[in-house]
C-alpha positions in Angstrom: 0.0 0.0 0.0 1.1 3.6 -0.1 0.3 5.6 2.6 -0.3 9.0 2.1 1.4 11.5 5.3 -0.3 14.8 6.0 2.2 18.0 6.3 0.7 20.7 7.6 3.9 22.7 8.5 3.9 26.0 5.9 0.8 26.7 3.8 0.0 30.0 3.1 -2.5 31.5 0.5 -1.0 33.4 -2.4 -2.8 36.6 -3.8 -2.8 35.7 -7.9 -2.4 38.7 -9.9 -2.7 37.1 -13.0 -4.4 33.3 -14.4 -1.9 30.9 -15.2 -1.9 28.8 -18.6 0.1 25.7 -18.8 0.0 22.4 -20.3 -2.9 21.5 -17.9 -5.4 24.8 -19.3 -6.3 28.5 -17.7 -6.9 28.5 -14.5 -7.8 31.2 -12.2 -9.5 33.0 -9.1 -12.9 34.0 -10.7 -13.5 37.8 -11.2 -9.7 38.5 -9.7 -7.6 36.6 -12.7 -10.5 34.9 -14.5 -12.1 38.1 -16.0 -14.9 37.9 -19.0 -12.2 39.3 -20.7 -9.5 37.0 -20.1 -11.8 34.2 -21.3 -12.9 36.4 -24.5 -9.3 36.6 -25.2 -8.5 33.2 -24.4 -11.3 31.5 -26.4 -10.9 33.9 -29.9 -6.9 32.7 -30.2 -8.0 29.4 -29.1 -10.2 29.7 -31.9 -8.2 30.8 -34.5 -5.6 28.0 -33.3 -7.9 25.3 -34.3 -9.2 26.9 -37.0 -12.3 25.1 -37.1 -15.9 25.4 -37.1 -17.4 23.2 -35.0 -17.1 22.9 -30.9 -18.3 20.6 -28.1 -18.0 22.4 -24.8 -18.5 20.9 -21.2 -18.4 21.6 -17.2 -18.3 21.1 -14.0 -20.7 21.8 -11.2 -19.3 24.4 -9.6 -21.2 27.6 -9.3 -19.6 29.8 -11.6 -19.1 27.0 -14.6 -22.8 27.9 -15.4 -21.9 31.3 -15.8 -18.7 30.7 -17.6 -20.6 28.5 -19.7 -23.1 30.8 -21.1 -20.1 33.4 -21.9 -18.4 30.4 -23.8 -21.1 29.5 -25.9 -22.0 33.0 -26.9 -18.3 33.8 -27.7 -18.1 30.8 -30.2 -21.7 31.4 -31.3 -20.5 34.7 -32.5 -17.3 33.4 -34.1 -19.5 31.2 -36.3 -19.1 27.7 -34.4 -21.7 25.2 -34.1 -21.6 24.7 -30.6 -22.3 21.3 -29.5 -23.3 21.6 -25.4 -23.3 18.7 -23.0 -24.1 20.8 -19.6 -22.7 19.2 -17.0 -19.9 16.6 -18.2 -16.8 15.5 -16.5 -13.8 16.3 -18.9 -13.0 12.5 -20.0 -16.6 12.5 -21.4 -16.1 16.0 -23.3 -12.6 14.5 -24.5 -13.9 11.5 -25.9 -16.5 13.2 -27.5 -14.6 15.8 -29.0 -13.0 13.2 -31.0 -16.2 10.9 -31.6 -18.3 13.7 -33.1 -15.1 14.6 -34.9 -15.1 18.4 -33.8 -12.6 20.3 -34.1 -12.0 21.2 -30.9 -13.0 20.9 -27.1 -13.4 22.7 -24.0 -13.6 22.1 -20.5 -15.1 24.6 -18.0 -13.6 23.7 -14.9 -10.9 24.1 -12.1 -10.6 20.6 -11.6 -8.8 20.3 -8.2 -8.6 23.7 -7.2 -10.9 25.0 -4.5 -14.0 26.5 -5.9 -13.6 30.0 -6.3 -11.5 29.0 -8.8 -12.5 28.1 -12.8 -10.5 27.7 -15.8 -10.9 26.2 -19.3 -9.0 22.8 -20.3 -8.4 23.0 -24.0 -9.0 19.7 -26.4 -7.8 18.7 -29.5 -9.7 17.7 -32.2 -7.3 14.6 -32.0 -9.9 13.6 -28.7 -6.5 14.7 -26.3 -5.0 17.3 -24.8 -2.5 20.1 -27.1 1.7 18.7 -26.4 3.8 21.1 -25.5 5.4 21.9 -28.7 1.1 23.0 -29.6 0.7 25.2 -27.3 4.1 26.9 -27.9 2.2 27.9 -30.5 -1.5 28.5 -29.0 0.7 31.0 -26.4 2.2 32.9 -29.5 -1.1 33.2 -30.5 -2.4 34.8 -27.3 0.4 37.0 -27.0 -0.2 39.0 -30.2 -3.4 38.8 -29.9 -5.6 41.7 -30.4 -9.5 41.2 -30.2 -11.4 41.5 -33.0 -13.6 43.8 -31.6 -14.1 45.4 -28.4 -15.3 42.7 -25.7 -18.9 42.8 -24.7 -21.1 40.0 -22.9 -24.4 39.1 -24.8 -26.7 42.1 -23.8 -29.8 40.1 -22.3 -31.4 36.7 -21.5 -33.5 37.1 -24.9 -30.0 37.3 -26.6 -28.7 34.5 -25.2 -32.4 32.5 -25.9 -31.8 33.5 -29.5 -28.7 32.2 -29.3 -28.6 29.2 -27.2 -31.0 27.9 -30.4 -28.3 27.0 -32.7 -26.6 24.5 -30.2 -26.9 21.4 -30.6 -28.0 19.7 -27.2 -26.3 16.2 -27.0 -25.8 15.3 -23.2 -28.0 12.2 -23.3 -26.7 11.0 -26.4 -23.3 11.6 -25.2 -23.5 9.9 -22.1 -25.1 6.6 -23.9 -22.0 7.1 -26.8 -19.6 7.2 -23.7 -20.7 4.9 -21.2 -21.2 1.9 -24.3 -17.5 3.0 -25.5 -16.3 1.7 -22.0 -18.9 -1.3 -20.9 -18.4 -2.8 -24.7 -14.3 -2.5 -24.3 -12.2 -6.1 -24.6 -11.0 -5.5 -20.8 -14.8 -6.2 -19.6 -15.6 -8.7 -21.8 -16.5 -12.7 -20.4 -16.8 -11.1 -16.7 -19.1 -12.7 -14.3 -19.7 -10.0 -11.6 -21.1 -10.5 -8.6 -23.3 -7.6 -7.5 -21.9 -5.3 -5.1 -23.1 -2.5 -2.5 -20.8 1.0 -4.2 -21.0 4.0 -2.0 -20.2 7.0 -4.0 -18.5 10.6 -3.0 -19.1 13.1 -6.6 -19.0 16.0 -4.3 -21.7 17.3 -6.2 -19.1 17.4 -9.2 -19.9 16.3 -13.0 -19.7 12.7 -12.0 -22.9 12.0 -10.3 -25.3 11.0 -13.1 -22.6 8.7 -15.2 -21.2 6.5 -12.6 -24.9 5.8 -11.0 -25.8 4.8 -14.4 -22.6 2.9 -15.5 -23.0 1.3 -12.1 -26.5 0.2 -12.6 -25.7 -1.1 -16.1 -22.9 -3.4 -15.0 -25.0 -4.8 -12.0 -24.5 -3.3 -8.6 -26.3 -1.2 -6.3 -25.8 2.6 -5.9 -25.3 4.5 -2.4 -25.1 8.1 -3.0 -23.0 10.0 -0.2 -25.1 13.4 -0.8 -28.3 14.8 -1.9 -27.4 17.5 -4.6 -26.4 20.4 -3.2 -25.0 24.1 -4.0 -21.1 23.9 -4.5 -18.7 21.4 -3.0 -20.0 19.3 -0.3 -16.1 18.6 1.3 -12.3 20.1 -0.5 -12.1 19.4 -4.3 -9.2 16.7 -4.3 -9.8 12.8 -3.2 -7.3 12.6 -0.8 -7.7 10.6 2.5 -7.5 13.6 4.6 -11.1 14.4 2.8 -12.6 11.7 2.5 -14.0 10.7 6.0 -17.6 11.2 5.9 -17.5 8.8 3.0 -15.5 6.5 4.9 -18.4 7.0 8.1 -20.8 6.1 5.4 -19.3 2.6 3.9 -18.9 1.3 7.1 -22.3 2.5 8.6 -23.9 1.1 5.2 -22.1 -1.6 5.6 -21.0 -1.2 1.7 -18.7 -3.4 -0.2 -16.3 -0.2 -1.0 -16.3 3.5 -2.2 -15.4 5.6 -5.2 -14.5 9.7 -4.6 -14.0 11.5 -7.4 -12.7 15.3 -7.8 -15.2 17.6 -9.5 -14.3 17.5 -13.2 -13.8 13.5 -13.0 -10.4 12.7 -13.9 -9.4 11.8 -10.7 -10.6 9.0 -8.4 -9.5 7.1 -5.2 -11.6 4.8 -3.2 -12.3 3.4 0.3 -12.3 -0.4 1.4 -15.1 -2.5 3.2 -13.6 -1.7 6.5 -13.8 3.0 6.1 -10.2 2.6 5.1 -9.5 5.3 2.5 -7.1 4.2 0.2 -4.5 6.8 -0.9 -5.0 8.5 -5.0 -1.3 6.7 -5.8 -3.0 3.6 -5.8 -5.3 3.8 -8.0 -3.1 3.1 -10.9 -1.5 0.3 -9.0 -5.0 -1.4 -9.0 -5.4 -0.6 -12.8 -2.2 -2.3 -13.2 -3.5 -5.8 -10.9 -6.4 -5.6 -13.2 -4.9 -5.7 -16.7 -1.8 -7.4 -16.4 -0.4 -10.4 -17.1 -4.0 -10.8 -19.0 -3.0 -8.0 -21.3 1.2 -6.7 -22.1 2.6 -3.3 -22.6 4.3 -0.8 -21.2 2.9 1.8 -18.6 3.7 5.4 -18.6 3.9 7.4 -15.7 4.6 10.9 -14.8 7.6 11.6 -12.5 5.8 12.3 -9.4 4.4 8.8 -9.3 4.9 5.9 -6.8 8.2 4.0 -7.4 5.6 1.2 -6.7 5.3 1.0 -10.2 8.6 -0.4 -10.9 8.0 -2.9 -8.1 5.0 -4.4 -10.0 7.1 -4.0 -13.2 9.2 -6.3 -11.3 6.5 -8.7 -11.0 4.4 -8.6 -14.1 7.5 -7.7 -16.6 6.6 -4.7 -18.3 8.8 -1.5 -19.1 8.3 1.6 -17.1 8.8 5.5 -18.8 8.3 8.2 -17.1 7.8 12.2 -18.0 7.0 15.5 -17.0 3.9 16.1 -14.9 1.3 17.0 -16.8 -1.8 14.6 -18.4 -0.3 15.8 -22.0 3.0 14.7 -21.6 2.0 11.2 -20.7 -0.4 10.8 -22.9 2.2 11.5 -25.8 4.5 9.2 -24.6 1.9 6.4 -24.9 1.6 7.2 -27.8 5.4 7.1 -28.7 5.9 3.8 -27.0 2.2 2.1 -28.1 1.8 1.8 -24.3 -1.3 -0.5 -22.6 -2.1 2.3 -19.9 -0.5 5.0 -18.2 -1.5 7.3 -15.7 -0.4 9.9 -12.9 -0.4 9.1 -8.9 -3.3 11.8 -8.4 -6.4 9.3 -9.0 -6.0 9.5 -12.6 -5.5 6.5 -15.1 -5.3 6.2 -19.0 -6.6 3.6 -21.0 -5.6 4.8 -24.7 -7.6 2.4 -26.4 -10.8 4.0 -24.8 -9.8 7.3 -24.2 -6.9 9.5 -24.1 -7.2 10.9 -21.1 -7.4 10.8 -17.2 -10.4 9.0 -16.6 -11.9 8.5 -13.2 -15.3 6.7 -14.8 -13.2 4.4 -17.2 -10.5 3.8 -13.8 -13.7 2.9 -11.0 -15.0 0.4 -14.5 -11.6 -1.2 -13.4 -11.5 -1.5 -10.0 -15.0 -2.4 -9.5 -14.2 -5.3 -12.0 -11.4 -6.0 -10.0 -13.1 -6.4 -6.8 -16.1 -8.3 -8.4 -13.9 -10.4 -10.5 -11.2 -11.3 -7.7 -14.1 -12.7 -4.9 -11.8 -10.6 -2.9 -12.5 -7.6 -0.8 -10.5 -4.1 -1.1 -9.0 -4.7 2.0 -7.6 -8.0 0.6 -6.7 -6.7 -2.4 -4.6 -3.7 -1.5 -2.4 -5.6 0.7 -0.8 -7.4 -2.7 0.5 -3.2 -3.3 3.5 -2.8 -3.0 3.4 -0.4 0.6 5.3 3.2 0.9 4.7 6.7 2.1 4.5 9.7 0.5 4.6 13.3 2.2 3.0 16.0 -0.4 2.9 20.0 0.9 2.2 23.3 -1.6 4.2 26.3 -0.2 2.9 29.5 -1.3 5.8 31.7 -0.4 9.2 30.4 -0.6 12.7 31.7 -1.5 13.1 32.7 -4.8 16.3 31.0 -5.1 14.8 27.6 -4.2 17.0 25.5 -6.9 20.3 27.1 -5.9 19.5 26.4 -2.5 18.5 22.4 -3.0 21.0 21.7 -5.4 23.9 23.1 -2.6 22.4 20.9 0.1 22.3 17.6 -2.8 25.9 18.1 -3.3 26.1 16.6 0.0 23.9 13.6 -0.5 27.0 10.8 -2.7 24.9 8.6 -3.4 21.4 10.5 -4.3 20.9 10.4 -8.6 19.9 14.3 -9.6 17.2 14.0 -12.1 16.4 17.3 -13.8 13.6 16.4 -15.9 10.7 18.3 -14.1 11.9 20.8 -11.0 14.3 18.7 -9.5 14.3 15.3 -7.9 16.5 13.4 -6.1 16.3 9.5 -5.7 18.2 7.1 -3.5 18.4 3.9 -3.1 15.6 3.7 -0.7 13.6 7.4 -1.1 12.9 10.0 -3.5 12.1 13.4 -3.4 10.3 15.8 -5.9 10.6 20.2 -5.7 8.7 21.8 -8.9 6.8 24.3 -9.8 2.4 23.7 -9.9 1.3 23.9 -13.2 -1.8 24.9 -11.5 -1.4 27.3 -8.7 1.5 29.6 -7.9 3.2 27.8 -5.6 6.1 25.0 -5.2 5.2 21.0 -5.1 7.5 18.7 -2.8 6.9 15.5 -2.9 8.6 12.8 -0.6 8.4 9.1 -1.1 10.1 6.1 0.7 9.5 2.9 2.9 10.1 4.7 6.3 7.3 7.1 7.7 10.0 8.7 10.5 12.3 9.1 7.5 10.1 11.0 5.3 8.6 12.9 7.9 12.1 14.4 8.8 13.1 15.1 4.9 9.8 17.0 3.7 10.2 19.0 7.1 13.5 20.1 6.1 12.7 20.9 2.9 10.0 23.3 3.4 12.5 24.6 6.2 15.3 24.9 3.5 12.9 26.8 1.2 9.9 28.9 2.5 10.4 32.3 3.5 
């Protein structure tokens, strides 16, 4: 298993003065650095990027996605898109459809993790994935020179935006049929004999809800909703143990087989065992892995912030192992470089390319609940075949400037650490690893701390954030 330690030594909020773009979208504080005209801007060059004509946009739950949405959909509208609107839609349904209805492009109204004050748009390629780096080199040139084509404006009144909302094309039942068949119909759930199990479920009001009751139903179990719908997040955005008690409460009240949790956008997913045991999001991959292998060969692709559990089952079920930058994009491209059988990040999310090519926390509980069924085993049982470590994550918000100069004078001192520079810096040993980078999502510094002894990592990710904040 990998056990997941809580840091709470240095976290302090950051004022954002501007959104931040990256390879995983916009994203930003609404109404401070997610202005109506930062998404104007944002969604003309996207536009004249693709070059296209035809759009399928999706979102999230969260409050201001609605909002967001309508400015989205009047902004294409009036640069002559047929706009193509699933509502609410977690973004692995709006990527696979993006690429099933053959658009030219996608986008995703949401924040995923962040908490939710936040928003943000995740941009898709008409390829059904999300743009490389190399693509949105180009995309930023794009938004740097750009200069609207006329002065912003929001659509003037709700008869506008009737008259407008008339030319989409309203698809979100369709879709969800198209997308939950794509997975149910897949080779990997074909011949299975489940046996019918009791599922609580955590959407935190999020864009999951409706999908994984249904996809749920159709494979034969029973459905225990955590929540009534509510208005905004019902607990923090991110499926971590640390938030995931009240579901934990409710599986073992219910008496439930196990759990799902997702984040609100539905690319990420963790679960909790028979006993309230939450299981941390680094395994979720490891119990994709279990599932398909040795049935099915290929290598896995990982990002490098992900459990070195991952080479241990390599170990065991002989596959090759490559690893990349953080970011969904970059390992999605290296699947496709190396023809890979799944890949994934240690956040909750997996990658099934044959399905779909991206995170996807309805395709990865498909898995796992096919796992458990399958096995006759409980999730208790099953996670203690993982491979177990601990991991220490904290996000500092203010820290020295010089950060790398400072880490890189205290690794000169560790002989027999390997410095690997290939995203912020990391430095593995023989027994432990640790990660410093940059968030692609937030202003703020990542450390990440992995290794077999709690009192060991404990000590390193405190002097760390010693070393570095300010």
């Amino acid at each position: 298993m990998i056990i997941i330690l809580t840091v709470n030594i240095f976290k302090l909020q950051f004022l954002m003065r501007s959104a931040i773009f990256s390879v995983s979208g916009l994203r930003g504080v609404i109404n401070q650095d997610l202005t109506p005209e930062v998404i104007y801007r944002y969604c003309e060059a996207f536009s004249e990027f693709i070059g296209g004509k035809k759009i399928i946009i999706g979102r999230d739950n969260r409050p201001s996605s609605y909002y967001l949405a309508q400015d989205v959909y009047w902004i294409f509208s009036q640069l002559g898109y047929e706009v193509y609107n699933l509502g609410v839609a977690p973004t692995p349904m709006t990527v696979f459809l993006t690429k099933k209805l053959q658009a030219d492009g996608g986008i995703e109204i949401t924040a995923s993790h962040n908490p939710e004050n936040w928003n943000g748009l995740k941009f898709i390629s008409g390829a059904g994935r999300f743009f490389y780096e190399e693509e949105l080199t180009e995309f930023k040139k794009i938004i740097r020179h750009k200069r609207l084509s006329k002065p912003y404006s929001r659509a003037k009144s709700a008869e506008e935006l009737l008259r407008i909302s008339k030319n989409f094309v309203v698809i979100n039942e369709q879709a969800v049929e198209e997308y939950l068949q794509a997975i149910i119909l897949a080779r990997y759930f074909q011949n299975i004999k489940p046996r019918s199990l009791r599922i609580g479920i955590d959407c935190n009001n999020g864009a999951t809800e409706f999908l994984i009751q249904r996809l749920l139903t159709k494979l034969g179990h029973q459905v225990f909703p955590l929540n009534p719908p509510c208005y905004g997040f019902c607990r923090a955005p991110e499926p971590t143990p640390e938030n995931l008690s009240a579901l934990a409460r409710f599986v073992r009240v219910q008496k439930l087989d196990f759990g799902i949790a997702f984040d609100p956008d539905g690319d990420r997913v963790a679960f909790v065992d028979e006993k309230g045991i939450p299981l941390s999001e680094e395994q979720t991959l490891l119990l994709a892995i279990l599932y398909l292998f040795p049935k099915w060969s290929g290598p896995v692709v990982v990002n490098n912030a992900t459990s070195m559990a991952v080479e241990e089952l390599s170990a065991k079920f002989q596959f090759s192992v490559y690893r990349t930058k953080i970011g969904e994009a970059n390992v999605i491209k290296k699947i496709e470089e190396v023809d890979a059988l799944v890949g994934g990040e240690g956040n909750g999310g997996v990658i099934l390319p044959e399905i779909n090519k991206a995170r996807d926390g309805i395709l990865a509980s498909a898995i796992v609940v096919n796992l458990i069924s399958q096995s006759g085993n409980t999730l208790s049982e099953i996670r203690k075949s993982l491979p177990k470590y601990y991991m220490a994550k904290q996000v500092i918000y203010v820290y020295n400037k010089d950060w790398q100069s400072l880490l890189k004078k205290k690794l000169k001192m560790a002989t027999e650490s390997k410095i690997d520079m290939l995203d912020g810096i990391k430095i593995i040993s023989k027994d432990h690893w640790l990660l410093v980078r940059k968030s692609n999502t937030e202003p703020a510094l990542r450390i990440i701390v992995e290794g077999k002894s709690k009192k060991q990592i404990r000590q390193l990710i405190t002097e760390i954030i010693n070393l570095l904040a300010r």
